[in-house]
Steps between C-alpha positions, in 0.01 A plus 500: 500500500833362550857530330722222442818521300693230361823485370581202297825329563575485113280615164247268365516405163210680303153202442731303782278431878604584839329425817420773806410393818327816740443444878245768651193582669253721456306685781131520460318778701164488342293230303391653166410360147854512399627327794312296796525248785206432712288185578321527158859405372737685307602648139799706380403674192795632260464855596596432904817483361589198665720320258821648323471710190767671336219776378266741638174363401420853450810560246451587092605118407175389771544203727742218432317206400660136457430135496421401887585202734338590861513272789309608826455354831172598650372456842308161549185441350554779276527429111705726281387626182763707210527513178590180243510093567490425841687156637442575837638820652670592214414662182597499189440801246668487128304846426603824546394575848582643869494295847214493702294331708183428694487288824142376638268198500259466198213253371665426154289502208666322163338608182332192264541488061575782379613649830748234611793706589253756662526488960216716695670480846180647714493552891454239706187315529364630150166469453318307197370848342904583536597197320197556197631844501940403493386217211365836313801714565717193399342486191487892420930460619504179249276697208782791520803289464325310179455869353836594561655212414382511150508881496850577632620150353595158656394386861655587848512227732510673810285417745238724561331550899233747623600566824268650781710707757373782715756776440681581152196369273554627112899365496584246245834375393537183258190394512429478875192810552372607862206569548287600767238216677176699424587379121384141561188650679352716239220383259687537202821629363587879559678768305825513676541157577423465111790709378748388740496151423491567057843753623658253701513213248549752221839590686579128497608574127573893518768512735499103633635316226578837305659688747421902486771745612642793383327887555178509462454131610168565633358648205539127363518271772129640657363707206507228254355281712271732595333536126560128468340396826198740385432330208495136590226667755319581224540193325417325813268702638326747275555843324295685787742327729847638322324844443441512876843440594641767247265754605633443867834525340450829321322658777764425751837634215223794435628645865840450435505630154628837522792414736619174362849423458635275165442185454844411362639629841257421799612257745311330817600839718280699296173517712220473224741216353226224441270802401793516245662204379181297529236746444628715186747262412181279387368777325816556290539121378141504443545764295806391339297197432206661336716657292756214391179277447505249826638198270798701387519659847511155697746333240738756566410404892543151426867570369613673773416264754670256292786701515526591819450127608898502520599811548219794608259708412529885533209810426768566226533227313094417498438848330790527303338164348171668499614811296681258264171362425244778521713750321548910633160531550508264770846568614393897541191315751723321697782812577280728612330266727768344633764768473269771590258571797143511344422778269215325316154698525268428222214771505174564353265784428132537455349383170419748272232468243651566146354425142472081463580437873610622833911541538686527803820630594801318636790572657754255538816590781738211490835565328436170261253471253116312610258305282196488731126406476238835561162388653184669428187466662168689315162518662349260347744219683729482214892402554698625220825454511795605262905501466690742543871550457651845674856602494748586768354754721267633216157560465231303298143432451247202493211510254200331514246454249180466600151724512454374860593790785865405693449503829838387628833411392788343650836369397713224542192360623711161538719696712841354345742770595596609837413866525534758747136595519196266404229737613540748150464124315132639424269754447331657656733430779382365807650450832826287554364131616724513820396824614115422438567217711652634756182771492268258505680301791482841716154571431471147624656528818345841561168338461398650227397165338267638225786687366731196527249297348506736203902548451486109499250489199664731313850330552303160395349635185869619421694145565214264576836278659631664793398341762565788735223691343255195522592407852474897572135490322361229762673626795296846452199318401503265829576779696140689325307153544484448197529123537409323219692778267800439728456104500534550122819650518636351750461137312595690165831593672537146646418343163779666273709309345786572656460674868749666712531406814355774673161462277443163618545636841242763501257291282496256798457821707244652385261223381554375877438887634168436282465169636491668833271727389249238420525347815768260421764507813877503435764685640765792351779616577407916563749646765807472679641610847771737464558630814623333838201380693442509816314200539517181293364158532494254214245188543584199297169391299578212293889401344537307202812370330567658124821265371772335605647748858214767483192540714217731470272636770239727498479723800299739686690835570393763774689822542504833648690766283566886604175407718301396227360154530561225218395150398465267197670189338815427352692211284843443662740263354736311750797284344720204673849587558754367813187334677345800525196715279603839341243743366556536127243680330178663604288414162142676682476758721197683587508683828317820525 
């Protein structure tokens, strides 16, 4: 970072504008995803720092945000893409937003109907099953700003562009999202990609047009949209969809729980901040909201973005609001957890058998009061469920009347409040889902596949949606020969609604391991050299260009490492820059 001070040669008037001009330069050692020039092109992302900012982004307050105009000259043949209308170089943004930009050359998509407004800007020399799949993402980008527009109330016209850059995927600012190339390649729509584009035009009304400042910023700014982006998914999508993103969610706060900081006072420096201000923060509205009622809870939302439409909106004035309307009860909720770091644990013994019924005890360790649903489960199959209301860190019991044997019980089976340990949510207890996991990826890797294969099952049958477990399950089936069981899973985890990234990856995997199995030829990617070599010759099989400056060639390696002999195939990636090719990625690499 840099320091300028300026002194002003007299006081300005307070509402009244004054221009500053800056002359500087910035040196660049190394390309990253915050800040890069290379033949690919170029982007500046607001964190580089590049641009002057009279705050820390990492202050109480968060970053400065304004209305935009940002002109850049790029290199020829380049095309610029920022945030806002575009009339030429420059860009205009009347939302709340920081400068940035991305320099490169793109094949532009433009979104039809409903998504007018909508740009897919996809590498170079895009593909027709990359157009089929931008028109879809276009349409999921155009589906999300209809929700939100009669959600959040009245429309943003703010251009919105899917951009496909190399480094820095997962950054949005008013309405412009990057995201990474393999997105126009997949077969369908995938978790992440899912939940970054419902957040990004979500912010175009929490924080764009309503700006969001003040301590505890984040809490509002990406924990509302969070819970909001969630639940146009599962509108959109599905309930199994939204239920696998919040059990992602919870699992990834559950190892942060016990050493998180408050929510009213986090700021981007704290290290688990998304974990945070996304992660719980979502938990708390939804929460809040659940116990407002959502059409109370989202006219009070409403009203504050109103509000804050010419002024701002601040963490204090959207729960003051909040415990104007929902009364102490709700108020109590929303100090201690914002004020306070989490101190929730909702626990649950064994069920007893008494006269009429089986009862179970409760304890309850937050310092508010909870109204939460009990689960039972009896051996016949049953579900019973019942309501139970347990004071501040107090004890209580569920009851449950029925001549069936309880097998189980859990509470907060909805998991609504943010607690410092799930794993005592039921009983008998069981193993914590991320340490099962883990267990199960050991035995795994230690070969023990039978073992993996039963960890996996036993996750499954406990959330039949993580996709970890399923993808798990398959791997140690494969790896047993177990082919058609495996083929099963592997589809199964392919086939979910809503897959991660990293499913769809090790779907195509393994049904292509089983592929090869069946005599089907195709080539993975198993092993990498990572020593010097002593020998090394590369033989050029075939090259083939993949868009716009990049060429692909598949080539024959042979090596000699620490005196061991090596050969195979790889997948290098060349790109155009100054008249000459640079290697740029290495996709497949199998030389063993």
């Amino acid at each position: 970072m840099q320091q300028i001070t300026v002194t002003l040669p007299a006081p300005v008037a307070p509402g009244a504008t004054i221009k500053v001009a800056f002359d500087y330069s910035l040196a660049l050692q190394n390309n990253s995803g915050l800040a890069a020039i290379s033949g690919d092109g170029a982007q500046f992302l607001p964190l580089s720092l590049w641009y002057p900012s009279p705050n820390s982004p990492v202050s109480v307050r968060g970053a400065d945000t304004a209305p935009v105009r940002l002109t850049v000259n790029a290199a020829g043949g380049e095309t610029v893409v920022s945030s806002g209308q575009a009339s030429g170089a420059t860009f205009d943004q009347k939302l709340s937003a920081q400068p940035f930009f991305v320099a490169g050359r793109w094949d532009a998509f433009e979104g039809a109907n409903d998504a007018r407004g909508v740009t897919a800007m996809l590498p170079r020399g895009a593909t027709p099953d990359e157009r089929k799949r931008a028109e879809a993402l276009t349409a999921y980008a155009a589906a999300a700003r209809a929700y939100f527009s009669s959600t959040l109330g009245g429309a943003q016209d703010a251009p919105l562009r899917l951009v496909a850059v190399n480094r820095a995927a997962g950054f949005d600012m008013g309405g412009t999202i990057l995201v990474e190339p393999a997105v126009f390649r997949r077969a369908k729509l995938d978790g992440a990609t899912a939940l970054l584009i419902a957040e990004a035009i979500a912010r175009l009304w929490i924080g764009g047009a309503s700006p969001v400042r003040g301590a505890g910023a984040g809490v509002v700014r990406e924990g509302l949209t969070r819970m909001l982006a969630v639940e146009f998914i599962e509108k959109h999508l599905g309930a199994e969809s939204a239920e696998s993103e919040r059990l992602r969610e919870r699992v990834a706060f559950a190892a942060v729980a016990r050493r998180d900081a408050p929510l009213s006072q986090i700021t981007p420096g704290e290290p688990n901040y998304l974990t945070l201000a996304a992660g719980k923060g979502a938990m708390v509205w939804r929460l809040a909201g659940r116990t407002l009622g959502r059409e109370a809870f989202m006219n009070v939302v409403r009203a504050q973005l109103q509000g804050a439409r010419a002024g701002e909106l601040t963490l204090a004035s959207l729960r003051a609001a909040l415990a104007g309307a929902g009364g102490e009860r709700l108020k109590s909720i929303l100090d201690a957890e914002l004020d306070q770091p989490t101190l929730t644990d909702l626990l649950v013994g064994l069920a007893q058998q008494r006269e009429g019924g089986w009862s179970s005890a409760l304890r309850n360790t937050a310092p508010f009061d909870v109204t939460v649903a009990v689960a039972a489960r009896t051996d016949r199959g049953e579900r019973l469920t019942t309501e139970v209301t347990l004071k501040a860190s107090d004890f209580g019991e569920a009851i449950f009347k029925t001549a069936s044997r309880v097998v189980g019980v859990e509470i907060d089976p909805d998991k609504l409040y943010p607690q410092t340990d799930y794993d005592n949510d039921e009983a008998p207890r069981r193993a914590a889902l991320a340490s099962s996991l883990d267990e199960a990826t050991r035995s795994l890797t230690s070969q023990d596949y039978a073992r993996a294969e039963t960890l996996a099952r036993e996750l499954l049958a406990r959330q039949p949606l993580m996709q970890d477990a399923r993808v798990l399950l398959a791997r140690a089936l494969l790896e047993q020969n177990k082919l058609p069981d495996a083929e099963r899973e592997f589809r199964a985890a392919a086939d979910s609604p809503l897959p991660l990234a990293q499913t769809l990856a090790w779907s195509a995997i393994g049904l292509g391991e089983i592929a090869l199995r069946k005599g089907q030829a195709s080539v993975f990617s198993k092993g990498i050299v990572g020593n010097q070599p002593e020998v090394w010759q590369t033989k050029v099989l075939r090259t083939e260009a993949v868009g716009g400056d990049r060429v692909a060639a598949d080539v024959q390696i042979t090596a000699r490492t620490l005196g061991r002999d090596q050969s195979g195939t790889a997948v290098l990636v060349f790109t155009r820059a100054s008249g000459r090719l640079l290697l740029a990625e290495i996709p497949i690499f199998e030389v063993r």
